[in-house]
N, C-alpha and C positions, 0 to 999 in steps of 0.2 A: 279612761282618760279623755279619751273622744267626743264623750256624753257632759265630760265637767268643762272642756271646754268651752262647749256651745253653749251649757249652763250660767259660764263665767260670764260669755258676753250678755245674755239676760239681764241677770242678776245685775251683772255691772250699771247696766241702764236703769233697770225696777230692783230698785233694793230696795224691798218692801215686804213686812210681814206677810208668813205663808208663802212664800218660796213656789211650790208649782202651779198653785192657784191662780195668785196675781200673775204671774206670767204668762200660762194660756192665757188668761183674761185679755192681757193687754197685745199677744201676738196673734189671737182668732177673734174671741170672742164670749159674751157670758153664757149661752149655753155649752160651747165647748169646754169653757172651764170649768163648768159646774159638773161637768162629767168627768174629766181628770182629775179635780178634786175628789169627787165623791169616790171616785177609784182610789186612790192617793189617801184619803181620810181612814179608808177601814183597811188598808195593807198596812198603815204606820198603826193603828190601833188593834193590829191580830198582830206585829210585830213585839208590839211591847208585850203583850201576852205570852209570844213563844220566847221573847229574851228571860222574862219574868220566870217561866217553867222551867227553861235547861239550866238556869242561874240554881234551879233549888236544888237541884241533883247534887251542884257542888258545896252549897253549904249544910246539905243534910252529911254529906262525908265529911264535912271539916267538924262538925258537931255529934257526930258519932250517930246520926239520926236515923234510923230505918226508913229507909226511902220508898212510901207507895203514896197511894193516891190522895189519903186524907194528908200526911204531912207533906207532899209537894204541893197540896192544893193551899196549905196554911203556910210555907212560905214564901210562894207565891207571891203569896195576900201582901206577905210581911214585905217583900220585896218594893210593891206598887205602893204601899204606903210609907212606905220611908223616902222613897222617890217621892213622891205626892208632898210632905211635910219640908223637904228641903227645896225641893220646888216652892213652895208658896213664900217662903222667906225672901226672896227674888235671886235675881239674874246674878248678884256679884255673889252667890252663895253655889248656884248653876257652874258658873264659872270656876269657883274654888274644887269643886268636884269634879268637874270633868278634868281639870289636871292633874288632879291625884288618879284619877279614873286613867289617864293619858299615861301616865308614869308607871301606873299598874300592866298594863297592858304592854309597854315598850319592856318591863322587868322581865315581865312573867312569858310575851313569846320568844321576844330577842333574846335576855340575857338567859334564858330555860336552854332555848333554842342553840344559841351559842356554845352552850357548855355540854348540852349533848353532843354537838356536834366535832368540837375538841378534845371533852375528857370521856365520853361513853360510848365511843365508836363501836358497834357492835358486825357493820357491812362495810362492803367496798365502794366506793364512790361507784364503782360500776356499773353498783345495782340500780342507777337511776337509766342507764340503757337496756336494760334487761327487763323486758314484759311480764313473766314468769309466769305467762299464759292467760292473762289478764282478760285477752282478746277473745278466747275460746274458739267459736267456730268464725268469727269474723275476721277483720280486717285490725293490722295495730291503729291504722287512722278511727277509728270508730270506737276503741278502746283512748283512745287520745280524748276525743269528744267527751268520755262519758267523764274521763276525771277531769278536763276541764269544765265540770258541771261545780268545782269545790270553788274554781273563781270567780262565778257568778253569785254564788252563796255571799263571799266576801266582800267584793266592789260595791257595795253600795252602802248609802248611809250619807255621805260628804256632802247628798241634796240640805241636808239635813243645817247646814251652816248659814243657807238663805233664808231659812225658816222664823228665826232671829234678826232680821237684816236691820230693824227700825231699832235694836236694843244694842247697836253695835258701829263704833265711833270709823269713820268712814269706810263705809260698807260696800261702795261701788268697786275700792280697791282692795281692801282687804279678804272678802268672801272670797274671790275667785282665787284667789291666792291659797285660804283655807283650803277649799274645796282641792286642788289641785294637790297638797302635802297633806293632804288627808287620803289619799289615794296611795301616795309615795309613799308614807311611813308604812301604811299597810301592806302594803306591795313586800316593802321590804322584811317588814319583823314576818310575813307569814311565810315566806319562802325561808327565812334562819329556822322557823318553825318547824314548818314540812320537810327541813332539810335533817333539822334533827331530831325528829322523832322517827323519820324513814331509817338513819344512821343508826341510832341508837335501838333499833327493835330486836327484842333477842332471840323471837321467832316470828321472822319476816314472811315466810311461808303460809304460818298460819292467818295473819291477818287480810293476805291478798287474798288466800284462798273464801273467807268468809265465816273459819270455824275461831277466830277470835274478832269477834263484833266486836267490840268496844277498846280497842288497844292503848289508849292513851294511858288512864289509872296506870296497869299495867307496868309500861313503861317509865313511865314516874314513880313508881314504886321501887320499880327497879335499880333504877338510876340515882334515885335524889333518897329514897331511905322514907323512914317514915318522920321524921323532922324536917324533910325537905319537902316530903310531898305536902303534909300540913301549912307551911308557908306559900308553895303554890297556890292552895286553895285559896287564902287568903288573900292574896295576888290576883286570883282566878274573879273571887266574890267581889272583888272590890271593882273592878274593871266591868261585871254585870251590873250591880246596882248605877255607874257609872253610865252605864247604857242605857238601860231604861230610864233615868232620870231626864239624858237628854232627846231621847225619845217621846217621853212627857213631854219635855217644853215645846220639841219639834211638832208633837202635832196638837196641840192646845194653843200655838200661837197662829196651825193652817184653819183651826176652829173660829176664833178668834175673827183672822181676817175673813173668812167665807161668812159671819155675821156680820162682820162691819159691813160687808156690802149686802146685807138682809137677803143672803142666799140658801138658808136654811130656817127651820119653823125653830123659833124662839130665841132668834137672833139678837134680839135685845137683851135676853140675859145671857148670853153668850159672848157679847159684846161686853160686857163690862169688864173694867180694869181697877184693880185695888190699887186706892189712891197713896195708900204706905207704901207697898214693896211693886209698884207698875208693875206688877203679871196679873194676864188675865185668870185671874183666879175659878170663875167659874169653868172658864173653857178646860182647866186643870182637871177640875174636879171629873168633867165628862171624859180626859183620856185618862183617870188612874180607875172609874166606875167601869167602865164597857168591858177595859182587860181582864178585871174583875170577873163581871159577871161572863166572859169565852172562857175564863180560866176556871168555873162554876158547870161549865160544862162539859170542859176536859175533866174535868173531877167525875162527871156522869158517867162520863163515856171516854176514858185515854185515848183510844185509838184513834180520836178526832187529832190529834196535838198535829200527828205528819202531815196530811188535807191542809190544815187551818197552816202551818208553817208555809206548807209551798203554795198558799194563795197569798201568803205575804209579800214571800220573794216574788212571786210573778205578777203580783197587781202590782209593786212599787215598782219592776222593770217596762208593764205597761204605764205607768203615769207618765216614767222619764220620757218612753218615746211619742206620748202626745206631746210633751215640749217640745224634742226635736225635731219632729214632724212640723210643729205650729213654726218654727223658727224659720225653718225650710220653705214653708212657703210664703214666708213674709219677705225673704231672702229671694225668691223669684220673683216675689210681686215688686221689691226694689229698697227692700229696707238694710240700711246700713249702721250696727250697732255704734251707739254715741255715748255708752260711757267710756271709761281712763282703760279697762279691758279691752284690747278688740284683739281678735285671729288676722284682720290684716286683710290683702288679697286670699290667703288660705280657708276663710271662714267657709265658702260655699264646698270648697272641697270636704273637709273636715265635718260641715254637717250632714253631707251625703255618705261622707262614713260613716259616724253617727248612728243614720238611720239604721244604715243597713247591719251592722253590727249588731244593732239593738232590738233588730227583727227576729235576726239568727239566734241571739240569744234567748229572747222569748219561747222558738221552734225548740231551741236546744233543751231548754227548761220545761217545755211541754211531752220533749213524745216520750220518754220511757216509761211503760205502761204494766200492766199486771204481773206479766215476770219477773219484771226487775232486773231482766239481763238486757243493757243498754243497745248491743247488737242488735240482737234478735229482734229487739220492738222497734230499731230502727229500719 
């Protein structure tokens, strides 16, 4: 929330295609930007690829599919091209979809969430104070750290609303607004979430411990039957295609503007906008091809998918803090944000949280190393 703040005041003033681009640009400068861009360009372009791959997992079970390499590599494909074709139809097609996408996703964790948590109670509320050894030979603070590594996975994406900014009817006040109930609603349906699938596990033992990996199915099996699990999935798929779709437009529109300002080789067709549905059509095509061909080589090699995931998440958490970093010192050097958004006297405090927030998190996302026991490598 700290991060959308400073974001909002940005935004508010440069509400302009490409979101973290044009911003470094206008609070440092063009090579800074071109560096946080280029960071920013292939974390949202390895993102839609790992959204594209966990998305297949659940439509190869809604479709009874045997899930390995060749058929998650095919719908994959299928995924970034149905994004791609409803993408090019334009923005008010974009828009029609991410609210069924929006509505999928408030069903499938809140109302999921909810009804575990009222009709399939399986533990005591108590069990959210109970470690159950979580920690091992560490400290509970350290075990705290490693599962808030799941909020960092979450928070992010609502950059994702500036990215849009010129295709959306006053942008200085409404993005920051997005951006901040895009955090909220999240915040909220994920914790109904975690609350009731913790609730609902009918051996909670086994999942802490690590000898049940993948709990979720599981418990939705459990709980919802196989007519309900079926309609999750459903819920589940539509909320992924939803994602990568606007994951598409988010980074074909940061492609887009880092050509308009002739900051990549072949900018000029990059630059161009189909004069029927105004998207940049070609920048399209470059972020549904790229996912394509990483998801061509998670096909070679799976064992890339986890690598390539956590370079997503942590290039897109380094983009954000070259913003706040840029903001920061435009902020000492004496700049005072002048769009309808502002933090007020609060601004300079707030972006010294900010920063430091977003370092920690960086650290946090970086060290757990070949063990995999978050202690220990700490």
């Amino acid at each position: 929330m700290l991060v959308a703040f400073v974001f909002g005041e940005v935004v508010s003033q440069y509400p302009i295609h490409g979101g973290i681009y044009p911003w470094t640009r206008r609070l440092w400068g063009r090579r800074y930007a071109w560096l946080a861009a280029w960071v920013y360009i292939w974390a949202m372009i390895v993102t839609i690829t790992a959204v594209a791959e966990y998305g297949s997992g659940f439509a190869a079970s809604l479709f009874g599919i045997e899930l390995n390499s060749t058929s998650g590599f095919l719908i994959t494909l299928a995924f970034l091209l149905v994004a791609l074709v409803i993408n090019f139809t334009g923005t008010k097609s974009l828009a029609r979809v991410a609210r069924i996408g929006l509505a999928a996703e408030l069903i499938g964790v809140i109302g999921v969430g909810l009804y575990l948590l009222i009709f399939q109670r399986q533990q005591g509320f108590d069990v959210f104070f109970n470690s159950m050894g979580t920690e091992g030979d560490g400290t509970y603070g350290m075990a705290f750290l490693g599962a808030a590594l799941a909020g960092l996975f979450l928070f992010y994406g609502f950059e994702a609303c500036g990215d849009v900014a010129e295709e959306v009817e006053s942008p200085a006040r409404r993005i920051p607004l997005a951006m901040i109930m895009t955090i909220l609603v999240g915040g909220v349906s994920a914790l109904f979430a975690f609350a009731g699938y913790v609730l609902a596990a009918p051996n909670l033992a086994a999942i802490v411990s690590g000898e049940d990996a993948d709990p979720i199915p599981g418990i939705l099996n459990a709980t919802l039957g196989e007519v309900g699990g079926k309609i999750f999935l459903v819920v589940a798929i539509t909320a992924f295609l939803s994602c990568v779709l606007s994951l598409q437009a988010a980074a074909s529109r940061l492609l887009f503007s880092f050509g308009r300002d002739q900051m990549l080789p072949g900018h000029r067709w990059l630059a161009k906008v189909s004069p029927r549905t105004k998207v940049p059509t070609n920048a399209l095509i470059v972020a549904s091809t790229v996912p394509a061909l990483i998801a061509f080589v998670v096909f070679l090699n799976s064992t890339l998918l986890v690598p390539i995931t956590a370079f997503a998440i942590i290039g897109i958490y380094i983009a954000f803090q070259m913003v706040v970093l840029a903001a920061l010192r435009q902020r000492i050097k004496g700049w005072r944000p002048a769009g309808p958004f502002s933090l007020g006297t609060l601004g300079y405090v707030i972006n010294v949280a900010a920063l430091a927030w977003g370092v920690f998190a960086i650290i946090l996302l970086a060290v757990p190393g070949s063990s995999g026991n978050f202690a220990t490598d700490w």
